[in-house]
MITOR-789009 format. One record per residue (C-alpha): residue in three letters; z, y, x. Coordinates in steps of 0.2 Angstrom, whole numbers, plus 5000, padded with zeros to 4 digits. Each point is the difference from the previous one (the first is absolute). Example, Ala and Ser with C-alpha at 12.3 -4.5 7.8 and 13.67 -1.06 7.14 Angstrom:
2
ala503949785062 ser499750175006 
***
This chain:
558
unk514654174762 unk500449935019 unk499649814999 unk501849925008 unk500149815000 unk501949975002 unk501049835003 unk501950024993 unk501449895008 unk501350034988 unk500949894988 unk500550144990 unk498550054985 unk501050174996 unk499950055021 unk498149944999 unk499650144985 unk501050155007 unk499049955017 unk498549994992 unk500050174988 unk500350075015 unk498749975008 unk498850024986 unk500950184994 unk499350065020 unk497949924992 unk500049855002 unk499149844994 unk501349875005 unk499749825000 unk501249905003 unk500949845001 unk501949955000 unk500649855009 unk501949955004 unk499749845010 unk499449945017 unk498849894994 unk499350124986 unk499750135014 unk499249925012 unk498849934987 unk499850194994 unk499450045017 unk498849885003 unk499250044983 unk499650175002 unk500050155012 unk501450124998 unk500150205004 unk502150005000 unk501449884999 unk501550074993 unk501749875003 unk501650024993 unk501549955014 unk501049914991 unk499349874987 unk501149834996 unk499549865011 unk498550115007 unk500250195011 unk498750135006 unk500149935018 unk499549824993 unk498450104991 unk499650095017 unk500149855010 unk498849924986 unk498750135005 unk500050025017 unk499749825003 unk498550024986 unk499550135014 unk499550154987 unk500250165006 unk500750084982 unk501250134998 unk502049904997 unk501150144988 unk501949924999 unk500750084985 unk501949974997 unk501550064990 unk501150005015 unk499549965018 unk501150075013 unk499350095016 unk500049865010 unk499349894989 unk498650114998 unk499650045021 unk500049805000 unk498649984987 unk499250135007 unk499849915018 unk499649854993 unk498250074993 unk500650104982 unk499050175001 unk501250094989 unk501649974988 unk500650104984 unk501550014988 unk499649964982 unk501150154996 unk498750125008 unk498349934995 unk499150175003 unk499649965017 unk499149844994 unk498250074999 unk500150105015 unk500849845010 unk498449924993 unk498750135004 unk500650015019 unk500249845001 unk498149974992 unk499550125014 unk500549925014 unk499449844995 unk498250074999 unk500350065018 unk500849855007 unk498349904991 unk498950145006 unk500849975020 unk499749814996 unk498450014995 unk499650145017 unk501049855011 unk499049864993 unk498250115005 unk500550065014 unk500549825006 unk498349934994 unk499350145009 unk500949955015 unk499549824999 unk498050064998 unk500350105014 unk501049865011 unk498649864994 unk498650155005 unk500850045018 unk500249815003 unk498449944996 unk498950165006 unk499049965015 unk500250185009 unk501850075006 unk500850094985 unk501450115003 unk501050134994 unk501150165011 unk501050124992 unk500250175008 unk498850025013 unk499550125014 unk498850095009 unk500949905015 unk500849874990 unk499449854989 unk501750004990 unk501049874995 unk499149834994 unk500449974984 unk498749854997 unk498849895010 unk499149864994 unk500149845007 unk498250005008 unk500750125015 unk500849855006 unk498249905001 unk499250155007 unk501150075008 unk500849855008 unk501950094999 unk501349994988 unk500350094985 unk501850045002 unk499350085017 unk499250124991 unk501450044987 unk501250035018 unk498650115009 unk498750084989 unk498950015015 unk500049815004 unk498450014993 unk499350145014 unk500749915012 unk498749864999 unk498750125002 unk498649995013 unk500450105015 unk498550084998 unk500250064981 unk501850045001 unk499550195001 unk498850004984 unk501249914993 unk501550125001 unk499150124994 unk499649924985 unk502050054994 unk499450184994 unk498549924991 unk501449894990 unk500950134993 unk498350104997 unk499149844992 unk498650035012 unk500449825011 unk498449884998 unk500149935021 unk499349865009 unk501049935015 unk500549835009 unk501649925002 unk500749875011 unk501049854994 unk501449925010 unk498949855002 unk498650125010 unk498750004988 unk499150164994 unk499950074982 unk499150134992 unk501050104986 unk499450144987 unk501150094994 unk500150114983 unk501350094997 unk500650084979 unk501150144999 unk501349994986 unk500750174994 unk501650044988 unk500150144986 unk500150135015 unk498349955006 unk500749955018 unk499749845008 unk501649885000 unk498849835001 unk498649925006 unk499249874996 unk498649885009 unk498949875006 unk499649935018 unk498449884996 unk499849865016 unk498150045005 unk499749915014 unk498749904993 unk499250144993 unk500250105019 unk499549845009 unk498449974988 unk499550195002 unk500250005019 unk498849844999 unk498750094990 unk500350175011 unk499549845016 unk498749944992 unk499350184995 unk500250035018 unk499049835004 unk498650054988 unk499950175006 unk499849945017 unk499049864994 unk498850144990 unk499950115016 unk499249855010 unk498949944986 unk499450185000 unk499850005019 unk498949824999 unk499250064985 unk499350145012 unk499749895014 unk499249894988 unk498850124993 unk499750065017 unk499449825004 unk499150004985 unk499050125003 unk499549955018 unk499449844993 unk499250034985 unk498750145015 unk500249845010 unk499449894985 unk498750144996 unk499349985016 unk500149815001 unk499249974982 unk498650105006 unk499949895015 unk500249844987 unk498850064991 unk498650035012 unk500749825007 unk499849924981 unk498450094998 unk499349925017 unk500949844994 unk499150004985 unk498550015009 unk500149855012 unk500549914985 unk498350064992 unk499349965013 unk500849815003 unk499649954982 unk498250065004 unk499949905014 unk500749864991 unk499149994985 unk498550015011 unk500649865010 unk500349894983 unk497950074997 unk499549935016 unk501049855001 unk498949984984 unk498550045005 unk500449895016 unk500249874989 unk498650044990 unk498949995015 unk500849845007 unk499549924983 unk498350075004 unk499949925017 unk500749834994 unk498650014985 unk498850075010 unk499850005017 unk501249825003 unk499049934987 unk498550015005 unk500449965021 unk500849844992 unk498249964991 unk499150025016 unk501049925008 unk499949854987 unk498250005001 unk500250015018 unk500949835000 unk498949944988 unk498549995010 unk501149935015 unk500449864991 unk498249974994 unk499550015019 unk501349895006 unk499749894985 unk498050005006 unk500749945019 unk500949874991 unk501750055008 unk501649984993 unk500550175003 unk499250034983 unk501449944991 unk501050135008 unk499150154996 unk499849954981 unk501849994999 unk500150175010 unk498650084986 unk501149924985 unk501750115009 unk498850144999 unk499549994982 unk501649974995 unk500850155010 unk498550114991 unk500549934985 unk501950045003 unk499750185006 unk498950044984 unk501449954988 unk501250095009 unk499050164999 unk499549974982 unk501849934992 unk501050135008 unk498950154996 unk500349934982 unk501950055006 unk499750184999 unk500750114987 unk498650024985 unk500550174992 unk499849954982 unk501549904998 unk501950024998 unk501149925014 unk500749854991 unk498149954998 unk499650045017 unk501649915008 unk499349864989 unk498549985007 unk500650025018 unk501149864997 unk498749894994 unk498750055016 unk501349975012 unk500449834995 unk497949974998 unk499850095017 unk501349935011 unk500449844991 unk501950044996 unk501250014984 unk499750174996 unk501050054983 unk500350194990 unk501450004985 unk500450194992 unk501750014993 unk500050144986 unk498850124993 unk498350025010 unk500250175008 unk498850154995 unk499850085019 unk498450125007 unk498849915007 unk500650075019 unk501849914996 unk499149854995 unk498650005018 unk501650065011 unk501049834991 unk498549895001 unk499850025021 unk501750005001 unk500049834990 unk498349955011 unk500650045017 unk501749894998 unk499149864994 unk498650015014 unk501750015014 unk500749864990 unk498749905001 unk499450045017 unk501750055008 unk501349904989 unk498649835000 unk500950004982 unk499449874988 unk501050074983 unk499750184996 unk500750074984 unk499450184994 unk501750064988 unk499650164991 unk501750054989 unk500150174990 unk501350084990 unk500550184992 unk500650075018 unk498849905013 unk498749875004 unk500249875015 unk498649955009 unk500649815010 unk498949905011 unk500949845005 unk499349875011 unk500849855009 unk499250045017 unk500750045015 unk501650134998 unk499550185004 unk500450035019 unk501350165001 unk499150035018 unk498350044990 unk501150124992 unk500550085015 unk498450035008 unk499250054985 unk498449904994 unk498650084992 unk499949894985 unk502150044996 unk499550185003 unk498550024990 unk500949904984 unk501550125003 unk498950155001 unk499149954985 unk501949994990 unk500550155004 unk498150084993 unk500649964985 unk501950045003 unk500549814998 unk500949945013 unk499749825010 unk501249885009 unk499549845009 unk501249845006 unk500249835002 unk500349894986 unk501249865008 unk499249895014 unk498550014996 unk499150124989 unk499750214998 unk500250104984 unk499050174998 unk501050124989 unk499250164992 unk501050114986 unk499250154991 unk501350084990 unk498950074984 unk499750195003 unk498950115003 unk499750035020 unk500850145006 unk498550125004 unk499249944983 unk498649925005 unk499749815008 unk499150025018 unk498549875000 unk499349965016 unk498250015002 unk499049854993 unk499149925015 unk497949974997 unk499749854988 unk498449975006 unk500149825005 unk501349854997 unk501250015012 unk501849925002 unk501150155007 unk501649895001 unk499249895014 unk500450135013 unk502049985007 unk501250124990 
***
């Protein structure tokens, strides 16, 4: 059994039966509804879908043409059946314009179920063609909103040649941007777009029609915009073929690729720079290595020239703390023998001479002259002078380094015989801990401590000397302060023995000595020894001079 949903406009129940065993004698399932009324029909339409409406004409205050009007405005595409008893010709050609798909006589039902089947038919079609319309408008739309909104040129040409790019059927809104010309140009003259081509493609281009119609176009060319400026364009071009296998469209895309040309011409330049670039950096590299080579035979042959320099070099150096280390051993020993002479030789001329003026006075006491007086007083001078010269040979022979004891002790006791000796405020302070140091260190220190104080005291007529010893983890400051006479830059200049010697000494020991004034009056010896071991591992000692007698080695002028 067929299902058949039918809607009856018939005020008749006796018509409605013979129309509906009928349709069921022909299989099928019929459901139905009977309405007689405008307002009952309109609510049966909006209640339910229907497959047929069968009307008949003629109804009292109701006909067929009211029901058809009733559903064409609902806008339902359903097969409308008129069925009458009597309905002239006319009557019927007019019911048929007006939108009825079919009328029949009650008398002669028997083309009822046929009327429906065709009519069932056709309906399915005109739904089908609906349904097609409707997609292939979506599909237009798509295809409108893709050409539209693609960057690249999308066109479309139906027939094409070998010499001919057809008629244009489509082309995308982007050939007016790129381009730079009208659409509707295009449409008139389908080679608009050939027209804009760079002189010097227009060849390659033309012969890009065969490769349409074979689907072999994949080019690169230039156009020209009316505004002058220059556009590069590849082009791809899609053959569409029908049933027959024969090209009747094509279909493509023209990208803009003008940044993309002008980045690659860039890079193919700068290629072209670094290539150049490479080649000359490969010619100095040569050149370079050429040089290379002549000076390193050139500093082959100088180093060996250095070295025989540096070996000589070395030697004279040798030689020059040779000569003065044996300078420092015989300004001691000169010293050493100055004491002697002042002890020994001084000493006893001053006795004779006392005894000397001794007897003179006794003589010329004896004449009772008052010359006497005189040489008394001249004897006393003497005596004093003899006593002066042995204290000053047996005080500052004290001064000398004893080799038993560490250098704050021996800076102590050179502070206190200076202030005994020479009569002066003579002070030592050590700031940290008392320094272990080999006893070379400690001698080199103690002259260098000895021979500033001499120069102070000699030099600087200082009255205040202050001995500052200050050690810490890195160094150990040696400071001799005194409020004499400020150190004279010319002495620096010309040299003097005593600031040589004292800098000599530093640098035995790899310390290193400064020496400047301290404000309007006063000088300020400097010596730092940083704590490490000396460079050649050993400390250099300079040879002891002979002990033999007391002598005061700082008497001589450093």
């Amino acid at each position: 059994m067929k299902p058949l949903r039918i809607l009856l406009v018939e005020d008749s129940d006796d018509d409605a039966l013979l129309l509906l065993r009928q349709l069921k004698r022909s299989g099928y399932e019929v459901h139905h509804e009977r309405v007689d009324s405008n307002d009952d029909l309109k609510r049966a339409l909006e209640s339910q879908s229907w497959d047929v409406v069968i009307s008949d004409y003629a109804m009292p205050g109701f006909s067929g043409l009211d029901a058809l009007r009733i559903v064409q405005e609902h806008g339902l595409d359903v097969p409308f059946l008129l069925v009458s008893g009597q309905i002239g010709e006319d009557m019927a050609v007019a019911a048929m314009k007006a939108g009825a798909h079919d009328y029949l006589m009650k008398d002669k039902l028997a083309r009822l179920v046929p009327a429906v089947e065709r009519e069932l038919r056709e309906a399915e079609v005109r739904r089908a063609r609906k349904r097609a319309d409707l997609a292939l408008r979506e599909s237009e739309e798509r295809f409108r909103q893709l050409g539209e909104n693609i960057g690249a040129v999308f066109f479309m040409s139906e027939n094409p040649s070998d010499d001919s790019p057809g008629h244009v059927s489509y082309v995308s809104p982007a050939y007016e941007r790129i381009w730079g010309r009208s659409r509707q140009e295009i449409y008139q003259n389908p080679r608009d777009w050939l027209e804009a081509v760079h002189p010097g493609a227009v060849e390659r281009a033309a012969d890009a029609f065969p490769k349409m119609v074979r689907g072999e176009c994949n080019e690169d060319f230039r156009i020209v915009r009316p505004d002058g400026r220059t556009r590069w364009i590849h082009l791809r071009v899609f053959p569409v073929l029908n049933e027959a296998g024969t090209v009747y469209r094509v279909a493509g895309l023209a990208e803009d690729i003008t940044e993309r040309e002008e980045n690659a011409q860039k890079l193919r330049e700068t290629v072209e720079v670094l290539q150049k670039t490479e080649e000359q950096l490969r010619t100095r590299n040569e050149e370079l290595l050429e040089i290379r080579q002549k000076l390193e035979i050139r500093v082959r042959e100088r180093t060996a020239d250095l070295t025989k320099a540096n070996a000589e070099l070395k030697r004279e150096i040798n030689e020059r703390k040779r000569l003065e280390n044996e300078l420092i051993d015989a300004t001691e020993r000169e010293r050493k023998r100055i004491g002697i002479d002042l002890h020994d030789d001084l000493g006893q001329h001053l006795n004779g001479i006392a005894l000397m003026l001794k007897g003179l006075e006794l003589k010329l006491q004896n004449k009772g002259l008052d010359e006497a007086t005189d040489a008394a007083r001249i004897q006393s001078l003497v005596f004093k002078t003899i006593n002066h010269a042995h204290n000053v040979a047996k005080g500052l022979a004290s001064m000398d380094f004893q080799g038993d004891s560490d250098l704050a002790q021996a800076l102590t006791g050179l502070a206190s015989h200076v202030k005994g000796l020479f009569g002066i405020a003579c002070s030592f302070s050590l700031s940290g801990n008392e320094p272990s140091l080999p006893v070379p260190v400690i001698r080199q220190l103690y002259k260098i401590a000895q021979e500033a104080v001499t120069n102070a005291v000699k030099h600087g007529q200082a009255k205040q000397v202050d001995i500052t010893l200050a050690n810490d983890e890195e160094k150990m400051v040696l400071s001799i302060r005194n409020d004499g006479l400020p150190f004279p830059e010319k002495d620096r200049a010309n040299g003097r023995m005593g600031l040589h010697i004292m800098t000599h000494r530093a640098s035995v020991i790899e310390a290193s000595l400064t020496v400047k004034g301290s404000g309007r009056r006063g000088t300020i010896v400097t010596c730092t020894l940083a704590h490490k071991a000396p460079a050649n591992g050993t400390w250099r000692q300079e040879s002891e001079p002979s002990k033999s007698r007391d002598v005061n080695p700082a008497l001589v002028d450093a």
